[in-house]
Structure formats: structure tokens, C-alpha cells
C-alpha positions, 0 to 999 in steps of 0.5 A, spaced: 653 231 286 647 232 282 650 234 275 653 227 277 647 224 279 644 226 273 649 225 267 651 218 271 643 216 268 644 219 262 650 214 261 645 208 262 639 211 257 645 212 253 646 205 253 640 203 251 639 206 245 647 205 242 645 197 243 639 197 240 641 201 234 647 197 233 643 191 233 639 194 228 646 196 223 649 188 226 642 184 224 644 183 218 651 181 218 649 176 224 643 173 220 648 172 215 654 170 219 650 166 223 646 162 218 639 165 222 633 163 218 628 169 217 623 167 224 630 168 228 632 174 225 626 178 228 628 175 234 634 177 235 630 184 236 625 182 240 630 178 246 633 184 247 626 187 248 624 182 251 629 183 257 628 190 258 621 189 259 622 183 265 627 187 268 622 193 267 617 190 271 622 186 276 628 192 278 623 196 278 620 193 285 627 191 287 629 199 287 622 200 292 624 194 296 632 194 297 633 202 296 635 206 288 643 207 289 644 199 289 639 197 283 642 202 279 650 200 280 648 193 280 644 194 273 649 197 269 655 192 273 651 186 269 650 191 263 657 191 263 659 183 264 653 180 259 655 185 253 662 184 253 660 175 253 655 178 247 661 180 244 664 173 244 656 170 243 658 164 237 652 162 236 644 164 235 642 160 241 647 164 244 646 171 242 639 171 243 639 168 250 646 174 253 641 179 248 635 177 252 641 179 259 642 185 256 635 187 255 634 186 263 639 191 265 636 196 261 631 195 262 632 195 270 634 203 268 627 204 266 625 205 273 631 207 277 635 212 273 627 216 272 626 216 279 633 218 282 633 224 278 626 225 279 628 224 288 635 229 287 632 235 281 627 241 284 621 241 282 621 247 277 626 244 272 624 236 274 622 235 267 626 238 263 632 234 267 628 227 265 628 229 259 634 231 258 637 225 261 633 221 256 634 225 250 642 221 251 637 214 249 637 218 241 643 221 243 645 214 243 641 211 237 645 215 233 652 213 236 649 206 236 649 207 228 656 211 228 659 205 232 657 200 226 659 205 219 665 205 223 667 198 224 664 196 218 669 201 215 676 198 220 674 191 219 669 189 212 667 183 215 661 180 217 663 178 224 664 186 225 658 184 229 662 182 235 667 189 235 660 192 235 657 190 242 665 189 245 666 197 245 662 198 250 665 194 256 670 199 258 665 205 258 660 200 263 665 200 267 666 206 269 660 208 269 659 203 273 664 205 278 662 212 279 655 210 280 657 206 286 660 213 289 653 216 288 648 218 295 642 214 296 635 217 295 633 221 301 626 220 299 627 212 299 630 213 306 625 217 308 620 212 306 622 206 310 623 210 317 631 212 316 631 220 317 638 220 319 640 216 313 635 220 310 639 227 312 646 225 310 645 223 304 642 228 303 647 234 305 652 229 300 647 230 294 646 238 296 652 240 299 650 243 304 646 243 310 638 241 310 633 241 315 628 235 314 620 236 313 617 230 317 610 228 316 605 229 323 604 222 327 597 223 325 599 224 318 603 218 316 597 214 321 593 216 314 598 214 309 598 206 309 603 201 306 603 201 298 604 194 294 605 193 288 596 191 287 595 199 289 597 201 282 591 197 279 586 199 285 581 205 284 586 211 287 591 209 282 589 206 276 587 212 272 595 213 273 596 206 270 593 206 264 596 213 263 603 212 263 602 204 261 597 204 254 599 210 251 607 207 251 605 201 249 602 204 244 608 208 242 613 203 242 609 199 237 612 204 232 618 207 235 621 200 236 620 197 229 621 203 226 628 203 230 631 197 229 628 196 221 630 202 219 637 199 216 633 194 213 628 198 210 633 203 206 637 197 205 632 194 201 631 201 197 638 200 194 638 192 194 639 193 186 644 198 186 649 194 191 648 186 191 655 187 196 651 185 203 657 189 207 657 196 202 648 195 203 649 194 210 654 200 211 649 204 206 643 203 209 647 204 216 649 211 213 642 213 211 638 211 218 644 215 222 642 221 217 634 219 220 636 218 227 639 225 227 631 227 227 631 224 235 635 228 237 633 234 234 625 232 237 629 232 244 632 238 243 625 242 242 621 238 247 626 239 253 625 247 254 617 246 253 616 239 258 616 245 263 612 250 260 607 246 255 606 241 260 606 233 259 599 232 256 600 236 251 606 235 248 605 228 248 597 229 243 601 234 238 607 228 238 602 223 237 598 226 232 604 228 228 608 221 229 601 219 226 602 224 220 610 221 218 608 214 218 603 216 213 607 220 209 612 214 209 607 209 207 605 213 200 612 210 198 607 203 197 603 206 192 610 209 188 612 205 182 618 201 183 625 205 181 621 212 182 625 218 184 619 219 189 620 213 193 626 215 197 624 222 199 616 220 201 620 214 206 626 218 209 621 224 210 616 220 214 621 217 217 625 224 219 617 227 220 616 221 225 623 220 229 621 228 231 615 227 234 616 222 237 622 225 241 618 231 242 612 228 245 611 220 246 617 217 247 620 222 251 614 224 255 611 216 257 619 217 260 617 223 264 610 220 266 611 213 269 615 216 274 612 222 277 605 220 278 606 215 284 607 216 291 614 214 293 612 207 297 610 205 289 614 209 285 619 204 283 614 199 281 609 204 277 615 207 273 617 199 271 611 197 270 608 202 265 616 201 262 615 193 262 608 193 259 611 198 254 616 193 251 610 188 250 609 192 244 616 193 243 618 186 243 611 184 239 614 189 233 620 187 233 618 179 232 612 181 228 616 187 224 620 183 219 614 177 218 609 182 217 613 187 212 614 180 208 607 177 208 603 185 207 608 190 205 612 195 209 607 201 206 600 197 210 605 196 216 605 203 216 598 204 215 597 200 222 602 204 226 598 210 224 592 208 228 596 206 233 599 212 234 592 216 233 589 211 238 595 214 243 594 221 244 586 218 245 587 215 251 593 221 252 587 226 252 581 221 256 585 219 262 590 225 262 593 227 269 598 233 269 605 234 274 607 240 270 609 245 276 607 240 281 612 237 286 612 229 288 610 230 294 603 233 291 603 228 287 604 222 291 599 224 296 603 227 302 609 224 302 615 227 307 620 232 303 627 236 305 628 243 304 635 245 304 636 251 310 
């Protein structure tokens, strides 16, 4: 049941990265189909963006209140419901508004996959599942990348951009309907008073019988109710600044490398093929290549989470994403139609996808829902995702403007102070979980033990 647990919420961070890499293969189809001026084209990215970030913040706090298991089957049930009526959008208005839907339900992943692994997986090998789970969001850029050479390969079109987000209806469903069949969170239970439900579902989720561990009446009289206000109250704000700005700061650069990558590539080979289509599958073919990268960081990182800790995995990916933004932006001092220019932007880019699966993408993940108590973990986690995605969807709306108005090398310039200002606030307000279970870290909250 575990395993299940485990694979059920890497199917949703797989989601999220297959569509929003395959929006960044299909926006230059949609902006051509659909006749999009260049302000909408950014935000075609920054509504997808935008919805994760309130469905960050507002499911987090649902899955404190109403329990995890029904916020994560209902996410990915309207997940399945607004990709499928993406699939059949027929105008801009249309398309922005059902992606900013599908943005809410990933975004309702952030918090509630996190801490469903985080309240079944022990505490000597939490990380390296968190982060295993969330390596399947690279695993999923990639395929988001692979779906769309595919499509454009079968069907030439510039409405290939519907098959693109239609072929994942059928995998939502199912993933939906074996979600429903999961046990709820003993932690969650055990938070709200219902030991028995609490036991129950924790012999389901184990597989055989456990004893739980409750707190002392003087105990739990010492342990107030928390609110979401606590997460900016002096016991918690160190947390929150921690796992909030540092992934705000790396979404800057994730996102807007992520989903204007095609673009970027597309604009290397603009002369050599006028053909929208071809440059689109060209472009889409040389980003599949870059993305490999993500998941090679995820791989590294994941035996080290546990070993290394979070803290310094999350400075040395900081600094090395810093370091592959700048390779990158040297292309802006190359002369146009040198043989140097591609290998400095698919090198720094290959360099930053790998750092940042090694260290700050990955780790931001794992942090938000370690940190906090039980009673608040939910609006914790989905708060720092939510604020995050400000950076996001500011960089997927801004991106294209600012690549046009001061030039993709100077962009690249700027995302590399950012990164660098990550792993500062990384190093000054650094809290390390590593070997520590939830219980220590959420301030004595209860806990089972299987027998």
C-alpha cells in the first residue's frame, strides 16, 4: 500500500511536468492557430502558472481541514475533467481560462502528494521518496516533450495542439480511480482526535497490526490549534521564509527556462527552416535532449537527500544553476551564425536542468512539507508552493517581453543573481530535517509504531 501511495503521487507531479512542457512545445502552434498577439502568448504560460499557485495555497489548507485522501482524489478528478475540455478549447479566452483550471489542480498536488508520502514513508528513507516521487515532474517534462515530436510527427497540423493535451484523459482517469482506493493519513486523523479511524487506517496502509502512540493529556493541553496566521508568527516564520523565498527564487529561472526553451532553440534555427511546423518539432527535439538533464539531477540527488542533507544540496544546486545561466548568456556576445552559439546555450542549459533537479527544485519540494507541525503542514507546504508560483507565472508572462525588449543573454544575466540570492537565504535561514522524524520536527505531535 505504500508503494502504491507513493507511485499514485508521482503520477500527479507527472502530470504537472508533461503539461506544462507540452505547453511550451504547443505555444507556438496555439499562438499561430489561434491568431494570439505576443502579450497572450506569455499568458498562455502564466494562466497554467497562475492556477497552480491559488490551487497551491487554497487545497493546501482544504487538505488540513477536510483530511488528505479527499483532496487528492478530488484534484486529480477535475485534473482529468478540465484537460480533456483544453483539449476541445477553440479560442484564446477559452484556452487561458480551462489552462488557469488545470493549473488549480496541479497546483493542489503541491501540498497534499508531499505530505501523503511524507505521513506513510519512515523517517530514515523520507526524503529520498519525496524526491523520487518528484523526480517523476522531469520525468514528466520529458514526456511532455516526447508527446509533442510525436503528435507533430502523426498529424503535421498546427491543431496538433489539441491531441497533445487530449491524450491525457484516460491516464487521469485512472489514476484517479486508484487514488480513491487509498487509506486516509493516520497523522491527519490522529490530529483531529479519531484514534480509531487513525489505527484502521493505519493497519491498511502497513499491513499489519500497529499500536498507536498518543500524546499525555498534559501534552496535548500544551499543543494549541494552529491556523494558518501561525506560519508567520515568530515559532514559524524562519520556516516560512525557508521554504517560500528560496522557491520563489528558483522558479524564476526553472519555469521560464522550461517553458521557453523550444522557443529559444526555435529561434537558433529560425533561418535554416521558415517551416513553423518542422522549427517547432526541431526545437521541441533539441529541448527533449536538454530536459534529459532533469532527470539525471533527480537521479543524483535522490541517494544523497538523506546522506547530504537538504541544506547543502539546495546551496551547491543554487550556485551551480547560477553558473549554467551564465554559460548560456555568453551565447549573447557570440556573433550571429558562430558555431560557438549553440554549444554555449545547450551546455548552460544542460548545466542549469542538472543543478536544479540536484538541488533547488527538488529540495524546496521536500522542505515545504517537512517543516511543519501536522495541524498546519497542508497550509505550510501550499503556501510556500503558492508563493513560488508568483515567480513562476511572473516569468512566464514576462519572459517573452523581456527576451524581446533586452535580449535572452541579459535575461540570463538577471536569473543568475537570482539564483545566487537562493542558495543566500538558503545558507541564513537554514533549518535541517535530515534524520529527523515529523514528530521532531512538528513540535510533539503523536505518532504510531507498527508492533
Amino acid at each position: 500500500m505504500q508503494w502504491s501511495l507513493w507511485g499514485l503521487a508521482a503520477a500527479g507531479k507527472f502530470f504537472e511536468g508533461m503539461v506544462i512542457f507540452l505547453t511550451g512545445v504547443a505555444i507556438p502552434l496555439i499562438q499561430k492557430d489561434l491568431d494570439l498577439p505576443a502579450n497572450l502568448k506569455g499568458a498562455v504560460g502564466a494562466a497554467l502558472l497562475f492556477g497552480i499557485l491559488i490551487g497551491a495555497s487554497l487545497f493546501g489548507q482544504l487538505a488540513d481541514r477536510l483530511g488528505r485522501k479527499f483532496v487528492f482524489v478530488l484534484e486529480m478528478a477535475l485534473f482529468t475533467c478540465f484537460i480533456g475540455l483544453t483539449a476541445l478549447a477553440w479560442n484564446a479566452a477559452i484556452l487561458i481560462s480551462l489552462l488557469f483550471c488545470v493549473g488549480v489542480t496541479l497546483g493542489a498536488d503541491y501540498p497534499t502528494a508531499h505530505i501523503i508520502i511524507s505521513e506513510a514513508i519512515p523517517s530514515r528513507f523520507r526524503g529520498r521518496m519525496i524526491l523520487a516521487a518528484f523526480s517523476f515532474q522531469a520525468v514528466g517534462s520529458l514526456g511532455g516533450v516526447l508527446v509533442g515530436i510525436l503528435m507533430l510527427d502523426i498529424y503535421p497540423e498546427l491543431n496538433a495542439w489539441h491531441w497533445m493535451y487530449g491524450v491525457l484523459v484516460i491516464p487521469g482517469i485512472i489514476v484517479t480511480v486508484m487514488r480513491s482506493r487509498l487509506p486516509e493519513s493516520s497523522h491527519w486523523l490522529l490530529s483531529r482526535n479519531r484514534a480509531e479511524e487513525a489505527h484502521t487506517a493505519a493497519v491498511k496502509l502497513l499491513g499489519r497490526p500497529v499500536r498507536i502512540l498518543q500524546q499525555q493529556p498534559e501534552d496535548m493541553a500544551q499543543e494549541p490549534k494552529r491556523e494558518f496566521k501561525d506560519l508567520f508568527s515568530p515559532r514559524y516564520i524562519r520556516a516560512t521564509i525557508l521554504t517560500s523565498v528560496p522557491w520563489f527564487l528558483q522558479d524564476l529561472s526553472t519555469y521560464g527556462i522550461g517553458l521557453f526553451t523550444p522557443s529559444i532553440i526555435g529561434s537558433l534555427f529560425s533561418m535554416d527552416q521558415p517551416d513553423l511546423i518542422l522549427r517547432d518539432l526541431t526545437a521541441a527535439e533539441g529541448a527533449g535532449a536538454i530536459d534529459l538533464l532533469l532527470v539525471v539531477g533527480f537521479l543524483v540527488s535522490i541517494p544523497l537527500v538523506d546522506r547530504v542533507g537538504r541544506i547543502p544540496l539546495q546551496i551547491i544546486g543554487f550556485i551551480g544553476c547560477a553558473a549554467g545561466l551564465a554559460i548560456a548568456s555568453f551565447s549573447g556576445a557570440v556573433p550571429e551564425g558562430s558555431a560557438l552559439k549553440i554549444p554555449l546555450i545547450f551546455g548552460g542549459f544542460m548545466l542549469f536542468n542538472f543543478m536544479t533537479n540536484l538541488g533547488p527544485n527538488a529540495i524546496t519540494y521536500v522542505l515545504a512539507g517537512e517543516v511543519f507541525p501536522t495541524q498546519i503542514r497542508g497550509a505550510g507546504a501550499g503556501f510556500a508552493a503558492a508563493f513560488a508560483k508568483i515567480g513562476a507565472v511572473s516569468t512566464a508572462f514576462f519572459f517573452p517581453i523581456l527576451r524581446k525588449d533586452i535580449g535572452t543573454a541579459t535575461l540570463l544575466q538577471w536569473l543568475v543573481l537570482t539564483a545566487l540570492a537562493g542558495a543566500l537565504v538558503t545558507y541564513l535561514f537554514r533549518i535541517e530535517p535530515n534524520g529527523k522524524s515529523l514528530e521532531q520536527m512538528g513540535y510533539g505531535q503523536p505518532t504510531f509504531r507498527a508492533r
